[in-house]
Each structure stands twice: as C-alpha cells, then as structure tokens.
C-alpha positions as CSV (number, residue, x, y, z in Angstrom):
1,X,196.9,-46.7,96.8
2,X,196.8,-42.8,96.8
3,X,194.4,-42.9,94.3
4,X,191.7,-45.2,96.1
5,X,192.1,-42.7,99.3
6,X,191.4,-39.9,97.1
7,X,188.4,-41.6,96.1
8,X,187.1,-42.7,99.4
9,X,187.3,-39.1,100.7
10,X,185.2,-37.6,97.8
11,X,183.0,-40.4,98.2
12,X,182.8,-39.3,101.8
13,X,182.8,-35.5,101.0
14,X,179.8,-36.3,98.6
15,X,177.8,-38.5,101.4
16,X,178.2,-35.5,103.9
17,X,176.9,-32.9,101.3
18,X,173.8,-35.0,100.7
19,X,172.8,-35.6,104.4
20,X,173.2,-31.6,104.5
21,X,171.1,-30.8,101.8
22,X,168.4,-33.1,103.1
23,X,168.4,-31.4,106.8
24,X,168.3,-28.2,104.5
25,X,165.2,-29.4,102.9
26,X,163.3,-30.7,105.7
27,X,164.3,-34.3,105.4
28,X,166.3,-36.5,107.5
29,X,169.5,-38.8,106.4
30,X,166.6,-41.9,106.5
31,X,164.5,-40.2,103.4
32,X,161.9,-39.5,105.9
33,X,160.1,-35.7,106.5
34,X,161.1,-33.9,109.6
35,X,158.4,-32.2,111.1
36,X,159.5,-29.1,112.6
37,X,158.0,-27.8,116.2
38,X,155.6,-25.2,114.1
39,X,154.0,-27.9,111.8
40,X,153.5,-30.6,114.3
41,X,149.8,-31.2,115.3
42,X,149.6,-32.1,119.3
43,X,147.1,-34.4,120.2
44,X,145.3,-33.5,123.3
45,X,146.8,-37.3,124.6
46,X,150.3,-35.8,124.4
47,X,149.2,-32.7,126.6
48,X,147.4,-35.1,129.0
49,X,150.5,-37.1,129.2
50,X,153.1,-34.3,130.1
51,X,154.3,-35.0,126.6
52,X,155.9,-38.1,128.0
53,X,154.6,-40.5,125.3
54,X,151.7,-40.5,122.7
55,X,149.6,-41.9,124.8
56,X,151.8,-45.4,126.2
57,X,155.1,-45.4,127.6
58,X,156.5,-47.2,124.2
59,X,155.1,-44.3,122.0
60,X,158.0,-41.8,122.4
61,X,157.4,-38.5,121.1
62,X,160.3,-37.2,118.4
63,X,162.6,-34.3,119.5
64,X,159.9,-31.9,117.4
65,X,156.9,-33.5,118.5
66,X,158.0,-32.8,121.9
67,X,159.2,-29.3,121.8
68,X,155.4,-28.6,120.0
69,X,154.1,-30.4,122.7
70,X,155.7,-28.3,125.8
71,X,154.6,-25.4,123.5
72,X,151.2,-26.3,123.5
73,X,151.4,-26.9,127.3
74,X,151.7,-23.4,127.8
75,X,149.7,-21.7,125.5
76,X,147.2,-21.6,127.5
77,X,149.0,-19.6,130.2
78,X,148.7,-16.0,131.2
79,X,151.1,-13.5,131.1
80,X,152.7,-12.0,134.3
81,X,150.6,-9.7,135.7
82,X,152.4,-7.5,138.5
83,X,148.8,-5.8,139.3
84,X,147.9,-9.0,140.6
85,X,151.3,-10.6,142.1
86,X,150.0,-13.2,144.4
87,X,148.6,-14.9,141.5
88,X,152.2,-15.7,140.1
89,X,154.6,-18.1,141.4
90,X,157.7,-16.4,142.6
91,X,159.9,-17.4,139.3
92,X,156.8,-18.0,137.2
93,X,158.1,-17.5,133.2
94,X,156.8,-19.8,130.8
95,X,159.5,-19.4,128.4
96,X,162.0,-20.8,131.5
97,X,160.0,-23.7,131.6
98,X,160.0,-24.7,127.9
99,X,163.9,-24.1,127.8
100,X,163.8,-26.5,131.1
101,X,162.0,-28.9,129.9
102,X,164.1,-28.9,126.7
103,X,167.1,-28.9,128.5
104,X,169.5,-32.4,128.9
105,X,167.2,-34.4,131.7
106,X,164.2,-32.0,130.8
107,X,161.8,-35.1,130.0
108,X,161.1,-36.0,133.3
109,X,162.7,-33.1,135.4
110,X,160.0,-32.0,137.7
111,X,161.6,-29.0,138.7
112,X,160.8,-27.0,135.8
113,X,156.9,-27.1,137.0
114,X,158.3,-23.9,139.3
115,X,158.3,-21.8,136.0
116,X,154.4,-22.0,135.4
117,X,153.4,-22.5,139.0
118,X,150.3,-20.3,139.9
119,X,147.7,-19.6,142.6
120,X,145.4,-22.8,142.7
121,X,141.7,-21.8,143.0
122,X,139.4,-22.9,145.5
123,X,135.8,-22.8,144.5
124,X,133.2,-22.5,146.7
125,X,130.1,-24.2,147.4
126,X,126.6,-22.9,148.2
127,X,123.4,-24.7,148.9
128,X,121.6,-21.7,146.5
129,X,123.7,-20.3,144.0
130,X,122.1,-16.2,145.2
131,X,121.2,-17.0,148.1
132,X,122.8,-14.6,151.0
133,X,126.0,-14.3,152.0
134,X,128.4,-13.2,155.1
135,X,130.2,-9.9,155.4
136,X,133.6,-10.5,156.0
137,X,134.9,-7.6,158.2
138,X,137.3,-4.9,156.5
139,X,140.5,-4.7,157.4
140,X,142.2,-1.8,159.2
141,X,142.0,1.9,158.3
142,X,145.2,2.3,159.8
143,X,148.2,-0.1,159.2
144,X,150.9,-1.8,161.9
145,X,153.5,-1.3,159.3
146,X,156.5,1.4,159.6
147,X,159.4,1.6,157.3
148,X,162.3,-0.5,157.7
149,X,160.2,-2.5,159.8
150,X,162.1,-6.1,160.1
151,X,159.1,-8.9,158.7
152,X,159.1,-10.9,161.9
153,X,158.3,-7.2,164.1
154,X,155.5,-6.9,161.3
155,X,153.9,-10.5,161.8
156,X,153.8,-9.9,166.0
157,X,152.1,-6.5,165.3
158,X,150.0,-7.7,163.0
159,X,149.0,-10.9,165.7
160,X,148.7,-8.5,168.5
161,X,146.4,-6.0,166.8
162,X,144.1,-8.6,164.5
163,X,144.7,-12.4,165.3
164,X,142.3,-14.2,168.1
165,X,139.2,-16.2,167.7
166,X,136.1,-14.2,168.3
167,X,132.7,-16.3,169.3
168,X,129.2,-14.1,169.0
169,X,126.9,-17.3,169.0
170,X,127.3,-20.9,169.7
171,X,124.3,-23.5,168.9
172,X,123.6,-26.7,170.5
173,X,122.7,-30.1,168.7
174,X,124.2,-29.7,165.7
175,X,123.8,-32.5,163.1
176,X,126.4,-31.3,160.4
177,X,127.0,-28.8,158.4
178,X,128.7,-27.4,155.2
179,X,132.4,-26.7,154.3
180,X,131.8,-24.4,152.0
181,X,134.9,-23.9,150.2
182,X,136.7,-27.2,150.5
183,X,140.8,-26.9,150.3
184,X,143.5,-30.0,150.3
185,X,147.4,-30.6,150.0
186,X,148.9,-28.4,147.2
187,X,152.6,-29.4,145.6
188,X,155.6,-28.9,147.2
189,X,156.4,-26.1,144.7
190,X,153.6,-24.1,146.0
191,X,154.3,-25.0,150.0
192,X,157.5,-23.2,149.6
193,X,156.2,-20.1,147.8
194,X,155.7,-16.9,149.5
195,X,153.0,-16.1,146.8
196,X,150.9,-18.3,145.9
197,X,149.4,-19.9,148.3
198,X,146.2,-17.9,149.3
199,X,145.6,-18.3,153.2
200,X,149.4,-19.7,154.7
201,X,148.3,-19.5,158.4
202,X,144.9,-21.7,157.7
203,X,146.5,-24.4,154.9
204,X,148.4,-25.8,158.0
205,X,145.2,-26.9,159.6
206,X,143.8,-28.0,156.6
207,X,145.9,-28.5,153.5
208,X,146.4,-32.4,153.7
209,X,145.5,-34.6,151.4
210,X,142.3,-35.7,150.4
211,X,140.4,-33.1,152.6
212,X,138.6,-32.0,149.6
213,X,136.7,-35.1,148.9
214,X,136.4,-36.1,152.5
215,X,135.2,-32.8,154.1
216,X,134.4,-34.4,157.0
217,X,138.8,-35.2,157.6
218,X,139.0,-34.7,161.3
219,X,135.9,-33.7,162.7
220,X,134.2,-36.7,163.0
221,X,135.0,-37.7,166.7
222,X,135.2,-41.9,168.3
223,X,132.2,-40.3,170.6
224,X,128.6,-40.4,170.3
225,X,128.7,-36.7,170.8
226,X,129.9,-36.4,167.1
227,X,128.9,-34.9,163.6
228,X,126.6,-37.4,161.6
229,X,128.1,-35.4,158.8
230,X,129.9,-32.8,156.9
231,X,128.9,-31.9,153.2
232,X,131.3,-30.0,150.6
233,X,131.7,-29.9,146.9
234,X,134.2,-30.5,144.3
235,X,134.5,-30.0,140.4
236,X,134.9,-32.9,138.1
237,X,137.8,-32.8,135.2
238,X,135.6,-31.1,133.2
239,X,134.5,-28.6,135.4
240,X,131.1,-30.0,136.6
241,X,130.5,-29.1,140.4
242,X,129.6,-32.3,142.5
243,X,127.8,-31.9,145.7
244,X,129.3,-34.4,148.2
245,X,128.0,-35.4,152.0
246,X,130.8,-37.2,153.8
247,X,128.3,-39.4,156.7
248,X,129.1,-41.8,159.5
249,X,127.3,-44.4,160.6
250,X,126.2,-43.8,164.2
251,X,125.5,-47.9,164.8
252,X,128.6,-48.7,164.3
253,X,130.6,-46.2,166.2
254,X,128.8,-46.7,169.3
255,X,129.5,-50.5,168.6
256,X,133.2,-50.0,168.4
257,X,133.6,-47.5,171.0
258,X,131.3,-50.6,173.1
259,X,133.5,-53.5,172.1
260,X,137.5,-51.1,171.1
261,X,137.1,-48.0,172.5
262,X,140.9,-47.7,173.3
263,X,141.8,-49.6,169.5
264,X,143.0,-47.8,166.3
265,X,140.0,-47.1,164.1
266,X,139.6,-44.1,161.3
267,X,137.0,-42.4,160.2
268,X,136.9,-45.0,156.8
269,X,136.0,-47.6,159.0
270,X,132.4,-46.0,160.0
271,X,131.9,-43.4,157.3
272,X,131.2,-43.0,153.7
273,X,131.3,-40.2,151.0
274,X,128.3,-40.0,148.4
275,X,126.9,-37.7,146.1
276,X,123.8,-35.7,147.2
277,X,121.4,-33.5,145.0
278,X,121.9,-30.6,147.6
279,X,122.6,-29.7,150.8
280,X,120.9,-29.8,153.7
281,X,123.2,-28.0,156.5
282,X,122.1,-25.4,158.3
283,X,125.4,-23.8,159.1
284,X,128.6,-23.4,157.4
285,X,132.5,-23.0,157.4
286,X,134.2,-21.1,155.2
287,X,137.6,-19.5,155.2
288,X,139.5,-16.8,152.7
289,X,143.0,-15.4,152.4
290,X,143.2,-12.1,153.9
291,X,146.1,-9.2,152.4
292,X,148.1,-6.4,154.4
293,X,150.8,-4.1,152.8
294,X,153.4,-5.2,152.6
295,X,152.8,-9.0,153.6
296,X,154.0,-11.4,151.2
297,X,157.1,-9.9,150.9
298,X,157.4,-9.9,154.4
299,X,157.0,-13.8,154.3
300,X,153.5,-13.1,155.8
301,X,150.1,-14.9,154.8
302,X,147.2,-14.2,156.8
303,X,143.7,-15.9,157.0
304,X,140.6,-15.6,158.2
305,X,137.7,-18.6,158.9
306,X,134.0,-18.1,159.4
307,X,131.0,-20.5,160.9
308,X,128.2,-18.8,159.5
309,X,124.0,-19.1,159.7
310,X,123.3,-20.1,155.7
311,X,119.6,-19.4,156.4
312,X,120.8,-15.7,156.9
313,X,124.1,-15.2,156.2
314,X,125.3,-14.8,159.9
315,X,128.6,-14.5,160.8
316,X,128.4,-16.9,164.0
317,X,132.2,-17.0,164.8
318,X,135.0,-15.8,163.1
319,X,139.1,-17.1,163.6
320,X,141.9,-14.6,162.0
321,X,145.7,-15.3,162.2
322,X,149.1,-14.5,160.5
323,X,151.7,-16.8,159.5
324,X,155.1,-16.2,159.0
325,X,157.1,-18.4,156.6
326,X,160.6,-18.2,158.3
327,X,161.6,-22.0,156.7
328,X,160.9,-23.0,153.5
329,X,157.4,-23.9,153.5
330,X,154.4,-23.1,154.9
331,X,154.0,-25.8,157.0
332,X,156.8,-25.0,158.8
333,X,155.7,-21.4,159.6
334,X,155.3,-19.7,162.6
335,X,151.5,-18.9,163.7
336,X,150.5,-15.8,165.7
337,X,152.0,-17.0,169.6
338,X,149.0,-16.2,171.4
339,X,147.0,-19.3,169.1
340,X,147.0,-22.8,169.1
341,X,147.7,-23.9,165.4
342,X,147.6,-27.4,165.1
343,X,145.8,-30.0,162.4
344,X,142.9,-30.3,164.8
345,X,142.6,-27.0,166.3
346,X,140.0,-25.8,163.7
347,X,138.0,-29.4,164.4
348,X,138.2,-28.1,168.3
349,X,136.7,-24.1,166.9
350,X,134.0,-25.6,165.0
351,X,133.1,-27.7,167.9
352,X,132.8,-24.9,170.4
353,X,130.4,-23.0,168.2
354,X,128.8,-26.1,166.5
355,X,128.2,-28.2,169.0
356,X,127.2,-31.9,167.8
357,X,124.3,-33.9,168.7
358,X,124.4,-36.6,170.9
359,X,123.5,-39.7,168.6
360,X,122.9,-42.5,171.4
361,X,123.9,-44.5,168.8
362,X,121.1,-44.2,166.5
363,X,121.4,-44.0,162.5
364,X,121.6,-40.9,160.6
C-alpha cells in the first residue's frame, strides 16, 4: 500500500514538472503555443470591437490576445502634455487604463475610458475653404484675478467685467444660414471634467444629442415666421467632411399649424437632412472656447458665440459667458446671473439678429 502511494506522488511530482516546463517554453498543458502579448498580431476587427471579441460575440479573445489588443488601443495615444493641459482629461494615463482594463471585471468596465479620455475636437465648416474669416476680440490686458481669490468670486468678476450679449447689426428676412462648427452630446466622462470640455457655459445650450447631424435642433419654429433651413457639416469614419442642409417643408407646417396648432409635433415630422455640394447661407454661427488664468482650475469654462456676415467676415453679434462647474458636470453649472442660459436661449439670440422670413406657407 505504501509503495503504490509513493508511486502515485512521483507520478504526480512528474506531471507537475512537465506542465512547468511547457509554460517555460511557451506551451500550454494542452500541447498548444501560447502566444504572448508581444507576438500577437491585432486585427484592426479587435480594435474596432473594444477587444471584446474577434469580431462576434462567440469569438472570445485569449488572455494574450487581449492584453495585445488594449495595447494596441493605446498606441496611438499622446503623451501628457502639461503645456497644453486642457487637452488631457483630469486622470488621463494610458498605462492606468491598460492595468484597468486588465484588471478582474476589466472586459467590460467602462470606467477605465477616464484614463485616455481627451479633448474631443470640433471641426469647423466653411463654405470656401480661404475665404475670410471673423476676428474674435482679445481678451483683457488686465485680469479680474487676485491671489487667494475663492473660484466662485473669480467666475462673478469674470461675468460682471466680460459676459453679456452684444448686437451691432440685425438683418431682416433671413432664409437660413450656417452652423459653422457643429457640436453634440459628449460622454459622461467628459461632462464631469473640468478640462476637457472646450466651451462649458455654451455645451449647455447645445451639447445634446444628435445636434451635429441635425443643425437645425431647435431653431426651426411651429410658425411660418421660421428658418427654411440650417446647413452644417460633419466628418465621415474616415475623415471625409460632408456638407449637410437640415430643411423643412414650409407646406406642411402651415398645414399643421392650420389643422394642430396646439398638438405635439417635432421638427422630424416637417423636416429632412440631405447632403448638399455646398452651402448657400449667407450668414453664420459659430462659437469657440475662450481661456482666462487661472480658469479651469477654478472650475471655470468660458465661451464665446458669433453670428457673422460670410460674404465678409462680419462679426454681426457676439454672446460671451462663464460657467462655473460647482456639481459634477457641466450641465449642472452655474451660468453668469445676469444671462438666461437655457437649451433655447441661443435659438432666441440667433433669432433677434437673424430674423426669419415669413414663408406664407410656401416651399423652400
């Protein structure tokens, strides 16, 4: 009986030694290689996919085709660059975010996209690629900012002494015009950043989803008195620029406001978006983050927004206020007190300037 024991514990020792030396050598206790992270070729699918799969949810990635995978993900990624801060997510470290997603629950954690999250850029959208464009004014020679000063004294200087809406032209019988540098929703990540979200006080009024591919969101009116349309841009996947004209269809909104005025219609009901080989606005709205010292760490995020002459590159109006991030996001900040700063309240600037055309109901 000893004997037997003795034998079935070398026998064991033996098995365990074997299995050893064929994780030394690269193999696994099956007799099959094992890649490691270095040697694995990533298919572009894999990237696409978030590494999740190969491509379908029953194609699971190996622990080493994974970790090559969340390598490759990053790669591409710049290093932190304090010379240009606002770029950078607060805890933005790609190394974090491979150990993250490598971490127990790291497939499909979601939280780890803080570690690589960075400004989002949006591009902007002329009808001729050098033809002229607006001077923005230039900030301040002489800052509202003391030492010691506490961030929510800072933000009600900075309102009283900048923030208002300034109107140096208005024109009548307006057809449409250009959003020149489209914006939508951005993740939740970057809503609750103080960094990296370029204009906080403006993406309030018009960070919401699908804005981008809908320019004319919100400022197409139930009236005849309304824009026949708004025209924007976005860039495809793989980086070709689209022109896009968001257009209603006069007919039918003087039909419904005839037969439902006081019903519940949108916008989809009466308008389309298609694809246009340029622009034809006359006017434009564009907008752009603005920086003071010592802002973002303040919590501060100011922005400025611009209807402008595209013939000439007239600044016709011009809108400027601070936000301060007191919450956790950006949508929950405070804007300057003195301003309205609601979803619609740039639809109601844009109006007072550009003031539509009365259709009567015709076509556009």
């Amino acid at each position: 009986m000893k004997q037997t024991v003795k034998r079935l514990v070398r026998a064991q020792v033996r098995v365990r030694t074997i299995v050893a030396l064929f994780a030394l050598s690269g193999f696994s206790h099956t007799g099959l290689a094992q890649q490691r992270p270095g040697e694995v070729v990533v298919p572009e699918i894999w990237t696409q996919r978030n590494c999740q799969d190969k491509g379908r949810g029953d194609h699971r990635l190996s622990p080493p085709e994974y970790e090559a995978c969340i390598r490759a993900l990053i790669k591409p990624l710049p290093a932190f660059d304090k010379n240009r801060r606002e770029w950078f997510g607060e805890k933005y470290d790609p190394e974090r975010y491979v150990k993250c997603r490598l971490s127990e629950g790291g497939r499909t954690a979601s939280d780890c996209d803080v570690f690589i999250l960075r400004r989002h850029e949006w591009p902007e959208y002329w009808p001729d690629p050098k033809g002229v464009r607006p001077k923005w004014p230039d900030a301040p020679k002489e800052s509202v900012h003391w030492p010691l000063m506490p961030a929510k004294k800072y933000w009600e200087a900075l309102c009283n002494a900048e923030a208002g809406e300034f109107v140096y032209k208005t024109v009548k019988g307006v057809e449409g015009f250009l959003m020149i540098r489209p914006r939508a929703a951005e993740s939740g990540f970057a809503e609750r950043d103080k960094y990296v979200i370029e204009d906080g006080y403006g993406y309030l009024e018009l960070g919401y989803p699908g804005r981008d591919i809908r320019p004319g969101t919100s400022f197409f009116a139930k009236s005849t008195a309304t824009y026949l349309f708004v025209e924007g841009g976005r860039t495809t996947p793989s980086g070709t620029p689209v022109k896009l004209r968001h257009e209603i269809d006069a007919e039918k909104i003087r039909h419904r406001i005839e037969q439902d005025a006081k019903g519940v219609w949108s916008a989809e009901q009466f308008s389309r978006v298609i694809e246009v080989d340029k622009f034809e606005a006359r006017y434009g709205v564009i907008w752009r983050g603005i920086r003071r010292p010592n802002d973002s760490e303040s919590g501060i995020s100011g922005g400025e927004l611009a209807v402008i002459d595209l013939s000439n590159g007239e600044v016709l109006a011009l809108r400027r206020g601070f936000a301060f991030k007191q919450g956790r996001s950006w949508l929950s900040s405070l804007g300057c007190p003195h301003m309205q700063r609601e979803f619609l309240t740039v639809t109601a600037f844009v109006r007072k300037v550009l003031e539509p055309k009365e259709t009567k109901g015709a076509t556009p």
